[in-house]
PAVEX-81513 format. One record per atom (N, C-alpha, C): atom name; x, y, z; residue in one letter; residue number from 1. Coordinates in steps of 0.001 Angstrom, whole numbers, plus 500000, padded with zeros to 6 digits. Example, Ala and Ser with C-alpha at 12.3 -4.5 7.8 and 13.67 -1.06 7.14 Angstrom:
# residues 2
N, 513190, 494310, 507800, A, 1
CA, 512300, 495500, 507800, A, 1
C, 513200, 496700, 507800, A, 1
N, 512850, 497750, 507080, S, 2
CA, 513670, 498940, 507140, S, 2
C, 512900, 500030, 507870, S, 2
END
This chain:
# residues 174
N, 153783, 403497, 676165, X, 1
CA, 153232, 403711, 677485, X, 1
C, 153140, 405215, 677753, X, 1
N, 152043, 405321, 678814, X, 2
CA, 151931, 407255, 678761, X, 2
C, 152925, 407398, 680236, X, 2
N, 153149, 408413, 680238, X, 3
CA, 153975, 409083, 681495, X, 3
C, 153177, 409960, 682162, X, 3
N, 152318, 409863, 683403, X, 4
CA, 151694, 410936, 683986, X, 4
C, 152313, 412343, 684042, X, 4
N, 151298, 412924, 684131, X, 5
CA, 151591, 414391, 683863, X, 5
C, 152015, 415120, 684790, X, 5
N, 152797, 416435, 685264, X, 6
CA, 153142, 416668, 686431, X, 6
C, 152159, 417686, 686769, X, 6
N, 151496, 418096, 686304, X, 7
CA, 150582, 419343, 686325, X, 7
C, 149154, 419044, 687438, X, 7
N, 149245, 417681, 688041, X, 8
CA, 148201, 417410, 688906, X, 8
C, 148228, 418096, 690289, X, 8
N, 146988, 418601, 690320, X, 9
CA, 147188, 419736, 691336, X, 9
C, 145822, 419424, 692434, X, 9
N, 146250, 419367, 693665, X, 10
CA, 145809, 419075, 694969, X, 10
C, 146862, 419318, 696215, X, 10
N, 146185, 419065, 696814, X, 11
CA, 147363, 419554, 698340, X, 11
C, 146571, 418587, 699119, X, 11
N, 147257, 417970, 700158, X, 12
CA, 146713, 417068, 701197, X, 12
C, 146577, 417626, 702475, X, 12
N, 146662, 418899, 702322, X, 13
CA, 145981, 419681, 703579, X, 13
C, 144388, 419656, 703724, X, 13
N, 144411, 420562, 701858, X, 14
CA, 142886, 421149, 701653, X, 14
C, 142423, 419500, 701608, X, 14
N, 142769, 418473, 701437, X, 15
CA, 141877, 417291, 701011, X, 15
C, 141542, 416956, 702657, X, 15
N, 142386, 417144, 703601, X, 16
CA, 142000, 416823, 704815, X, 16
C, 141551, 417594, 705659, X, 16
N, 141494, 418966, 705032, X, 17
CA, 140352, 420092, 705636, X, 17
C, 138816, 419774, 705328, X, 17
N, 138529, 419262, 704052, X, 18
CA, 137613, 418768, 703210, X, 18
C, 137091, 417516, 703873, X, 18
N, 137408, 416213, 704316, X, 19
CA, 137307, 415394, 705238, X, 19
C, 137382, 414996, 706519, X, 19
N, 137604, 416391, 706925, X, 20
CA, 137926, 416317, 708751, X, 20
C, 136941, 415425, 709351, X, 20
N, 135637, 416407, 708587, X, 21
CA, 134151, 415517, 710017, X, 21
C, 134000, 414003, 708941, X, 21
N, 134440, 413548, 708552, X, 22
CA, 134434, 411993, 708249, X, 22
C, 134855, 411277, 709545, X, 22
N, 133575, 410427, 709723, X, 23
CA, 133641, 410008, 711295, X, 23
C, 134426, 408280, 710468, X, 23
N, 134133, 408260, 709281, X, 24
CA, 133826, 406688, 708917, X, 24
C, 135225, 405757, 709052, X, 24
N, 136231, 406370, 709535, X, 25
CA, 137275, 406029, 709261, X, 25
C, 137938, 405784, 707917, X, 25
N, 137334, 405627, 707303, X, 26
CA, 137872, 405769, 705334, X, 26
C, 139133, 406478, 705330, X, 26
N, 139162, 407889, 705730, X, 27
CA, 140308, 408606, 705457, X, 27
C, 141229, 408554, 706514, X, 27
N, 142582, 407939, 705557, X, 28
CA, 143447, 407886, 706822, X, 28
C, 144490, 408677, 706264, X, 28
N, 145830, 408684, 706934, X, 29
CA, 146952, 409940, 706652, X, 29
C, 147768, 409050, 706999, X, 29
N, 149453, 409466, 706646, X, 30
CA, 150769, 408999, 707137, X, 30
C, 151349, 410536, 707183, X, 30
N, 151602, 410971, 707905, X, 31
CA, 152541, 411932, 708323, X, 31
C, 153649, 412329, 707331, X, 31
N, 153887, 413573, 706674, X, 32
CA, 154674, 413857, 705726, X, 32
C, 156517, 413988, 706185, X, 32
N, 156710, 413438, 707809, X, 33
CA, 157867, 413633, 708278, X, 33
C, 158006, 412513, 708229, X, 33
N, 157656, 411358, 707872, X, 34
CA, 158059, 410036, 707729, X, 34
C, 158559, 409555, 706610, X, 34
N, 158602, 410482, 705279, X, 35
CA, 158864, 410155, 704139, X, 35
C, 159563, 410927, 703717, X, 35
N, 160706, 411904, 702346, X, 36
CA, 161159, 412401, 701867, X, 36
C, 160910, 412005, 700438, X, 36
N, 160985, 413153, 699411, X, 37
CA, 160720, 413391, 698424, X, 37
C, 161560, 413016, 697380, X, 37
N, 161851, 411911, 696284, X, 38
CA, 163210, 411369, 695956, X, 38
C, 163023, 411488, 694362, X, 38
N, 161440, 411054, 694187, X, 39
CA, 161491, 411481, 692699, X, 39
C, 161303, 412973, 691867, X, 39
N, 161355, 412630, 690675, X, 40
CA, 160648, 414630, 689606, X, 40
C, 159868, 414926, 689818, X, 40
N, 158512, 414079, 690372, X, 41
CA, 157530, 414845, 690447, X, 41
C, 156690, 415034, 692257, X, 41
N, 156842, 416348, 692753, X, 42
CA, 156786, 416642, 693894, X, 42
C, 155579, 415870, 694631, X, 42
N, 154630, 416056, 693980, X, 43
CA, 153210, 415462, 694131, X, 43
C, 152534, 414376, 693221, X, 43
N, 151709, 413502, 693951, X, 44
CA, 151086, 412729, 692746, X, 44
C, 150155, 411714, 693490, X, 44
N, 149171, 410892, 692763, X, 45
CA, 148000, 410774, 693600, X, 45
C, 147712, 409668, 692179, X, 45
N, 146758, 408692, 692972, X, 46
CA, 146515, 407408, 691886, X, 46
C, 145547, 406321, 692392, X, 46
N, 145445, 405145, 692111, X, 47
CA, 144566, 404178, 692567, X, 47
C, 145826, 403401, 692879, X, 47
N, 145839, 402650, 694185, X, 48
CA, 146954, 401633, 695053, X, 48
C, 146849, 400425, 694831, X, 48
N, 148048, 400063, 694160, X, 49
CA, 148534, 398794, 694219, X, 49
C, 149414, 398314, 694766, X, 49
N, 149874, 396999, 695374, X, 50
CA, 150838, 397172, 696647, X, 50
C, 151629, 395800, 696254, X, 50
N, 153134, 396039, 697215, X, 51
CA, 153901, 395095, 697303, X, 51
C, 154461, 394995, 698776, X, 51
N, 154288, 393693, 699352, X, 52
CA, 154801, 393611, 700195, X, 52
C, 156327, 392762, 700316, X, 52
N, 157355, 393340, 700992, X, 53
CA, 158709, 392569, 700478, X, 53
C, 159575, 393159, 701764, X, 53
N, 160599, 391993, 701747, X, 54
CA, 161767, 392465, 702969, X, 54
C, 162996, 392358, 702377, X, 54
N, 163757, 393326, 701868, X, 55
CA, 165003, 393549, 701294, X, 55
C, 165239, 392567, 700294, X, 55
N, 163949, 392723, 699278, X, 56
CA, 164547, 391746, 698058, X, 56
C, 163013, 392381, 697210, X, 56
N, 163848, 392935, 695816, X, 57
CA, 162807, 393850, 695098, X, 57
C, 162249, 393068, 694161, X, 57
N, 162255, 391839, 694263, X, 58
CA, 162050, 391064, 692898, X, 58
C, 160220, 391364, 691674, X, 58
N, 159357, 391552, 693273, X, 59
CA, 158010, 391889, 692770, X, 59
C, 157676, 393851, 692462, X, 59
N, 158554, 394511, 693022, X, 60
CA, 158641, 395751, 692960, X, 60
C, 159004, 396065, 691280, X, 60
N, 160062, 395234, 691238, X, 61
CA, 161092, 395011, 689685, X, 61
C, 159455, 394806, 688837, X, 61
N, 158663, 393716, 688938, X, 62
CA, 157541, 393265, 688126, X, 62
C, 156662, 394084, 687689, X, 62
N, 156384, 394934, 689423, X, 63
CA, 155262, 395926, 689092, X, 63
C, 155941, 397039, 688123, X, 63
N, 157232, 397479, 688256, X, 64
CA, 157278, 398917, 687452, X, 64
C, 157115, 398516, 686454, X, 64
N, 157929, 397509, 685979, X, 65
CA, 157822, 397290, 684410, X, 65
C, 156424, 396341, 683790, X, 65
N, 155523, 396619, 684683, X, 66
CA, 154306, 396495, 683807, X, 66
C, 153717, 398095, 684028, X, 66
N, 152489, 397652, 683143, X, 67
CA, 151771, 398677, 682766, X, 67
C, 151180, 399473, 684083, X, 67
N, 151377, 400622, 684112, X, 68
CA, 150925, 401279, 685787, X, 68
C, 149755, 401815, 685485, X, 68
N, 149025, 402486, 684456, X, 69
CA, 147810, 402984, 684131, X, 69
C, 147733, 404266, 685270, X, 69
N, 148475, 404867, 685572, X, 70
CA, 148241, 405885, 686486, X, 70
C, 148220, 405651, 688027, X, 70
N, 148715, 404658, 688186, X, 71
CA, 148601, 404057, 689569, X, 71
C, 149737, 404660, 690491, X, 71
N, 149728, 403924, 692068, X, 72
CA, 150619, 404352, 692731, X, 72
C, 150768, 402772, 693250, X, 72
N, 152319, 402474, 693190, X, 73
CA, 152471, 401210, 693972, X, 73
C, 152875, 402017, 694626, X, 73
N, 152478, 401010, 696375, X, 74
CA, 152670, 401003, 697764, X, 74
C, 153849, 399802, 698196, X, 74
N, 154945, 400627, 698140, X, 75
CA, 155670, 398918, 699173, X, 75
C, 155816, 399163, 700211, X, 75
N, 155612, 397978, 701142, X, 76
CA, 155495, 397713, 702537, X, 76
C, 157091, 396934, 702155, X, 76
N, 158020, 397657, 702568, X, 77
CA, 159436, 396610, 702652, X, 77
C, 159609, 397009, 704543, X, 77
N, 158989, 396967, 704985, X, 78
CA, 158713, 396487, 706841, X, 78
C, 159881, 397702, 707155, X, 78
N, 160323, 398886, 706470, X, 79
CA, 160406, 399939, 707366, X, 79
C, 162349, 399618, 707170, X, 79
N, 162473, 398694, 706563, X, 80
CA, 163816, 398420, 706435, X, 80
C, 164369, 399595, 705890, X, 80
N, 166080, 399802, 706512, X, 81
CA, 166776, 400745, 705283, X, 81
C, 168183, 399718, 705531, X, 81
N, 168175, 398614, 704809, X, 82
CA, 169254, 397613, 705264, X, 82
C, 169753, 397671, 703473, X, 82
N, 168434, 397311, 702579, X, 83
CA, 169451, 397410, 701175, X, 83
C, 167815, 398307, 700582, X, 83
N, 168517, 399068, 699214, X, 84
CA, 167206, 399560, 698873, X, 84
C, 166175, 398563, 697477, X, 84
N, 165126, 399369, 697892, X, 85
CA, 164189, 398295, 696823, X, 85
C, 163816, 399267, 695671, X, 85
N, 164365, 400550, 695450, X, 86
CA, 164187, 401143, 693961, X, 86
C, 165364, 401739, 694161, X, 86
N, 165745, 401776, 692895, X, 87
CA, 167106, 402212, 692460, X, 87
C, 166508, 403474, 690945, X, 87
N, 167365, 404148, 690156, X, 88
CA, 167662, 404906, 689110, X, 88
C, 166622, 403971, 688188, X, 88
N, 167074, 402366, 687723, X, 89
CA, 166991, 401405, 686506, X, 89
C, 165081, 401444, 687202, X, 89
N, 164470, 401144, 688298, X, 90
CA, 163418, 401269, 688801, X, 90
C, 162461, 401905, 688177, X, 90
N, 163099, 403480, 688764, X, 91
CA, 162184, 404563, 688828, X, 91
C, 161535, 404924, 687007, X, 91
N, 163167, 405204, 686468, X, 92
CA, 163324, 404928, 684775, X, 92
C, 161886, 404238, 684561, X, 92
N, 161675, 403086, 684642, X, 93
CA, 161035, 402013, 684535, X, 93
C, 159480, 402721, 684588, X, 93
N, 159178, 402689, 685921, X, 94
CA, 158003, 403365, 686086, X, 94
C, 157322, 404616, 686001, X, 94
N, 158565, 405358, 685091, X, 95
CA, 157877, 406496, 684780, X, 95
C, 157480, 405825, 682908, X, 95
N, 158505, 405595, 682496, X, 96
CA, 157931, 404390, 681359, X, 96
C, 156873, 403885, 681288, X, 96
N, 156544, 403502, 682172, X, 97
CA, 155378, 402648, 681825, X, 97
C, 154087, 403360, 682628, X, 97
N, 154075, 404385, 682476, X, 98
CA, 152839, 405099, 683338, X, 98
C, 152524, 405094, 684816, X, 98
N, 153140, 404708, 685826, X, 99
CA, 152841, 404626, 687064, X, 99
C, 152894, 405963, 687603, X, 99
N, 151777, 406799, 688358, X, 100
CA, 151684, 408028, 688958, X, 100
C, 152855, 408387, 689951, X, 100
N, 153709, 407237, 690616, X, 101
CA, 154241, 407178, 691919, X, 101
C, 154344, 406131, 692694, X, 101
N, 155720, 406376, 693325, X, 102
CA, 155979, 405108, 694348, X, 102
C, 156186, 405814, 695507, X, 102
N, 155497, 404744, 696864, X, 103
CA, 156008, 404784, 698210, X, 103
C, 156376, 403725, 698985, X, 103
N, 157395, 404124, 699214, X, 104
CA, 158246, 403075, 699555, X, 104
C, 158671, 403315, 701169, X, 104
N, 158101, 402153, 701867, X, 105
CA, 158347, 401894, 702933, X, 105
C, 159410, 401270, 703686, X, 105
N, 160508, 401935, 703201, X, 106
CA, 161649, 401415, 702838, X, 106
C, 162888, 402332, 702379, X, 106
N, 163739, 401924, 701847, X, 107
CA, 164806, 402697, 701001, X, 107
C, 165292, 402596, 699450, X, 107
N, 165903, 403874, 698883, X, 108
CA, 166122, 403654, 697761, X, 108
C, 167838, 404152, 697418, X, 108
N, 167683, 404329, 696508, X, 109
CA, 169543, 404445, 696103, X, 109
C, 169213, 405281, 694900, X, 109
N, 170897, 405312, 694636, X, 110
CA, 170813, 406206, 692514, X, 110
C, 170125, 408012, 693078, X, 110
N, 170114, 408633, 694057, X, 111
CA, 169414, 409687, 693974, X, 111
C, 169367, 410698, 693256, X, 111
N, 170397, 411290, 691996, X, 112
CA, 170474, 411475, 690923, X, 112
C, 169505, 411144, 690040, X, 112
N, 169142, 410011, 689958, X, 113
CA, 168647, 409435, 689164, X, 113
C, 167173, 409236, 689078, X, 113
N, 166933, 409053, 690540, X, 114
CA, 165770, 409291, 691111, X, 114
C, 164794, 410959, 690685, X, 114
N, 166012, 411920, 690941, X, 115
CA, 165201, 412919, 691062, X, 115
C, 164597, 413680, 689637, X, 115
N, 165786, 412668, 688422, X, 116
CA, 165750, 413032, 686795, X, 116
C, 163969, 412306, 686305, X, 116
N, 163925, 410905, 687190, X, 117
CA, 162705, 410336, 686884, X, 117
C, 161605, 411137, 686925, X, 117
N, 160919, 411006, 685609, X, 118
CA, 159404, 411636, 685462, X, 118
C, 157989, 410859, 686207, X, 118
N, 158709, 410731, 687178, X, 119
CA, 157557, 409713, 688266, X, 119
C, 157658, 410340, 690164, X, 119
N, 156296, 410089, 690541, X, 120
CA, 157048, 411121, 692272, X, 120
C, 156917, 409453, 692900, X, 120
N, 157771, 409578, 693994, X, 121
CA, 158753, 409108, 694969, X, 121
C, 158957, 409036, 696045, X, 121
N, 158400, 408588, 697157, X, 122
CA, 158588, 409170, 698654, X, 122
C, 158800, 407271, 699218, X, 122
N, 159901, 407814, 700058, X, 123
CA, 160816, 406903, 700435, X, 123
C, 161079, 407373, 702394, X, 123
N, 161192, 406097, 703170, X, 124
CA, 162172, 406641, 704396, X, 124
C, 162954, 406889, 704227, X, 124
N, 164326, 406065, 703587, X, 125
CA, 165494, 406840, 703222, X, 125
C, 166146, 406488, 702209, X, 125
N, 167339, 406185, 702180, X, 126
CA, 168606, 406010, 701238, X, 126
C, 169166, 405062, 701472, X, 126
N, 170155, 404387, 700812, X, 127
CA, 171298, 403300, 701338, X, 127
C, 172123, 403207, 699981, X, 127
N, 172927, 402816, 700126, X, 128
CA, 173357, 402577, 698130, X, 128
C, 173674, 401060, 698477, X, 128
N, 173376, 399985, 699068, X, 129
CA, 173321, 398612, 698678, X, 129
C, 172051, 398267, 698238, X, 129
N, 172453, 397615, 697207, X, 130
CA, 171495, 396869, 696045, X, 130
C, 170869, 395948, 697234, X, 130
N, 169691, 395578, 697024, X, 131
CA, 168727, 394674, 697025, X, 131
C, 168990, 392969, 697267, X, 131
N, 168077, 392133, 697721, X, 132
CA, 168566, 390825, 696946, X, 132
C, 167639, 390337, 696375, X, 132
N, 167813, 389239, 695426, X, 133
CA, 166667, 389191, 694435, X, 133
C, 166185, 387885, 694626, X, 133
N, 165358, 387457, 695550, X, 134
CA, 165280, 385769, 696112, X, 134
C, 163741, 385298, 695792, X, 134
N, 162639, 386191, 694661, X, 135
CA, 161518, 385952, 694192, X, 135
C, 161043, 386226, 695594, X, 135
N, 161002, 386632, 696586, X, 136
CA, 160125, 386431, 697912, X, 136
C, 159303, 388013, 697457, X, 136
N, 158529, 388092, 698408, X, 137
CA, 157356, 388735, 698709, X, 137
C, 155600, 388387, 698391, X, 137
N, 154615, 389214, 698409, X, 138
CA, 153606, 389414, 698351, X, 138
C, 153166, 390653, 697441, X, 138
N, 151880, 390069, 696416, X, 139
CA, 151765, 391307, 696000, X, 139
C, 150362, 391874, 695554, X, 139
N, 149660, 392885, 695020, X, 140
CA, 148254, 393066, 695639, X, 140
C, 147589, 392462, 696812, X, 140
N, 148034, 393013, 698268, X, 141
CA, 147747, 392117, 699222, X, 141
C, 147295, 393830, 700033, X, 141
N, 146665, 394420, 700966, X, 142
CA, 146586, 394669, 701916, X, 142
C, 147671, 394951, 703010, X, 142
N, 148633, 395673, 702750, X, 143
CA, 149762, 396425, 703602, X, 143
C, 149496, 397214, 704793, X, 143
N, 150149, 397359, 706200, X, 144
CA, 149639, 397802, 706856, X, 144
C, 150898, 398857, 707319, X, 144
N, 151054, 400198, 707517, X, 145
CA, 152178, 400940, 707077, X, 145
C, 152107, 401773, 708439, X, 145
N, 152972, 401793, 709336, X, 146
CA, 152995, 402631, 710897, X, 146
C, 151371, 402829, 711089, X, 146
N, 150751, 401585, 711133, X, 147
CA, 149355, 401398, 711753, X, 147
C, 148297, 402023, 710993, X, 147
N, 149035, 402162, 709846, X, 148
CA, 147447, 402624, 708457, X, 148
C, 147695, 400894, 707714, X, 148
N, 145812, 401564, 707317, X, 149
CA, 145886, 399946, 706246, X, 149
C, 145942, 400821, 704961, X, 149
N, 146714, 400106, 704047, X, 150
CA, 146316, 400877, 702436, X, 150
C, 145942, 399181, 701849, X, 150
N, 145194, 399524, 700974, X, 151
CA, 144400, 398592, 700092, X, 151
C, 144482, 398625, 698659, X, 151
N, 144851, 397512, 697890, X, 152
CA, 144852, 397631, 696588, X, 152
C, 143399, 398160, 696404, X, 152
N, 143318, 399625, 695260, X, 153
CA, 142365, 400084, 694925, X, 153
C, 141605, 400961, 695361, X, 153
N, 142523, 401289, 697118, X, 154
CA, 142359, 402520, 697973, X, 154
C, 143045, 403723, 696735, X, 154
N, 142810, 404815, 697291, X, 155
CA, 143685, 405946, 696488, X, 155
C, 144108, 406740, 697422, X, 155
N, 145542, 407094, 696627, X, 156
CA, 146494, 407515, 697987, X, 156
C, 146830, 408917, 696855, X, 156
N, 146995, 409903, 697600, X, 157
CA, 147613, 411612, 697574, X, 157
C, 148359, 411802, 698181, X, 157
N, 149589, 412156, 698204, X, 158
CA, 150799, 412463, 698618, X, 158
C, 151550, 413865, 697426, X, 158
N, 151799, 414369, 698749, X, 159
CA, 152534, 415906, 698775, X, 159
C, 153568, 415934, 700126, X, 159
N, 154161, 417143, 699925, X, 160
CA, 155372, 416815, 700913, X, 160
C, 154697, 417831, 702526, X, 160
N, 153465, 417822, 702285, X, 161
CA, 152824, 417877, 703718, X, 161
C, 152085, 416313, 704309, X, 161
N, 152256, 415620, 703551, X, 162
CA, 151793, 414588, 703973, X, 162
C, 151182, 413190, 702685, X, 162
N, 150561, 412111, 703532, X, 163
CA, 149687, 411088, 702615, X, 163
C, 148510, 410786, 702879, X, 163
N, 147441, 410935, 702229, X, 164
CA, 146144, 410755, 702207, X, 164
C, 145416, 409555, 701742, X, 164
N, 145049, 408800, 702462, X, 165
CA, 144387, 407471, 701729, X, 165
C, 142773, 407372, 702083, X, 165
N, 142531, 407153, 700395, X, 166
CA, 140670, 407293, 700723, X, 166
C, 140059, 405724, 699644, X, 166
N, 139031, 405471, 700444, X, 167
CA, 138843, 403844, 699473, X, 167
C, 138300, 404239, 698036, X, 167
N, 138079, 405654, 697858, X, 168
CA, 137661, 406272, 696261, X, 168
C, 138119, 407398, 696074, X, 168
N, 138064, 407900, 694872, X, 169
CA, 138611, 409161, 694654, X, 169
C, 138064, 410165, 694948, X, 169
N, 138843, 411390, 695650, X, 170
CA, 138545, 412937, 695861, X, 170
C, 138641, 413834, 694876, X, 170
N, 137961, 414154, 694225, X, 171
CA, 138199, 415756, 693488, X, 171
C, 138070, 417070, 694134, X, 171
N, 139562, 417417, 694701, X, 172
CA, 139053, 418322, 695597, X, 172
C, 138976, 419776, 694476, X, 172
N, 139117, 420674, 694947, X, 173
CA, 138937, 422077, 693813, X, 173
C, 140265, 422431, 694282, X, 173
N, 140238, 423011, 692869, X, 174
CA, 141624, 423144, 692425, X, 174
C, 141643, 424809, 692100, X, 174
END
C-alpha cells in the first residue's frame, strides 16, 4: 500500500480567497477552532469518504484497513467525546494503507501515537476510553457536521486554519 506524501502543499485560506465570489454554495468550510491537529501530517486534502457512528468504531476499524487510495474518511461520531473512535492501532492502519487523512467528529486517544502516524488527523478532542464495538453505524452515506453537508466524493482540504469542502477538486497555485 502507498503512504501519502507529506509534501502536499495548499493552504485553505488562499483556496477560500480563490472561491469567495462562488455564489453556488459548493464551497463550504468548518472552522479550524473546532478541530485540533493529532496526526504527522499537518495538512492534507483527498476525495471523502464517510462514516457515520456513535461511540462504537467498528466501520471506522473497516475503512482504515482497507485500501484508502488517497482519500480522506469523514466520521460523523455526532460530536461525542464519551469514548474515542481512533486510537494509535487506527491511525498505524491508515497511514498503511494509503488514506490522505482522518476527521473525526469526535475523539481520539494514543496521542503519542497519533502524532508518530504518517497520516493527518483532526479530531474535537481526546479521551483515553476505548470505543465499543457493537457493528452499528453507517457508511458512505452523506454526513452532516455543525450544519455542513460533506458527501462521499466531495473533497475536503484541511490545514490548521481551517476545512474546505468542494464537490471537485481545486488546484490552487502553489
Amino acid at each position: 500500500m502507498t503512504t501519502p506524501t507529506p509534501a502536499i502543499r495548499f493552504s485553505t485560506c488562499d483556496l477560500c480567497d480563490s472561491l469567495k465570489s462562488d455564489s453556488s454554495g459548493d464551497t463550504r468550510w468548518l472552522p479550524g477552532s473546532l478541530y485540533r491537529g493529532y496526526g504527522g501530517f499537518p495538512r492534507f486534502a483527498g476525495p471523502v469518504a464517510t462514516v457515520r457512528c456513535l461511540d462504537d468504531n467498528s466501520l471506522v476499524k473497516a475503512a482504515v484497513e482497507s485500501f484508502g487510495a488517497g482519500r480522506v474518511l469523514v466520521v460523523d461520531g455526532g460530536g461525542s467525546l464519551r469514548r474515542s473512535l481512533v486510537g494509535g492501532n487506527l491511525a498505524v492502519s491508515a497511514a498503511k494503507n494509503g488514506w490522505a487523512g482522518l476527521l473525526i467528529h469526535g475523539a481520539v486517544r494514543d496521542l503519542e501515537e497519533l502524532r508518530a502516524a504518517a497520516v493527518g488527523l483532526f479530531a474535537l478532542g481526546h479521551v483515553p476510553m476505548p470505543t465499543e464495538r457493537r457493528e452499528q453505524g453507517l457508511a458512505d452515506v452523506p454526513v452532516q457536521i455543525e450544519g455542513v453537508w460533506i458527501r462521499p466524493g466531495d473533497w475536503l482540504y484541511a490545514d490548521e486554519d481551517g476545512i474546505v469542502v468542494t464537490p471537485k477538486p481545486v488546484h490552487p497555485a502553489v
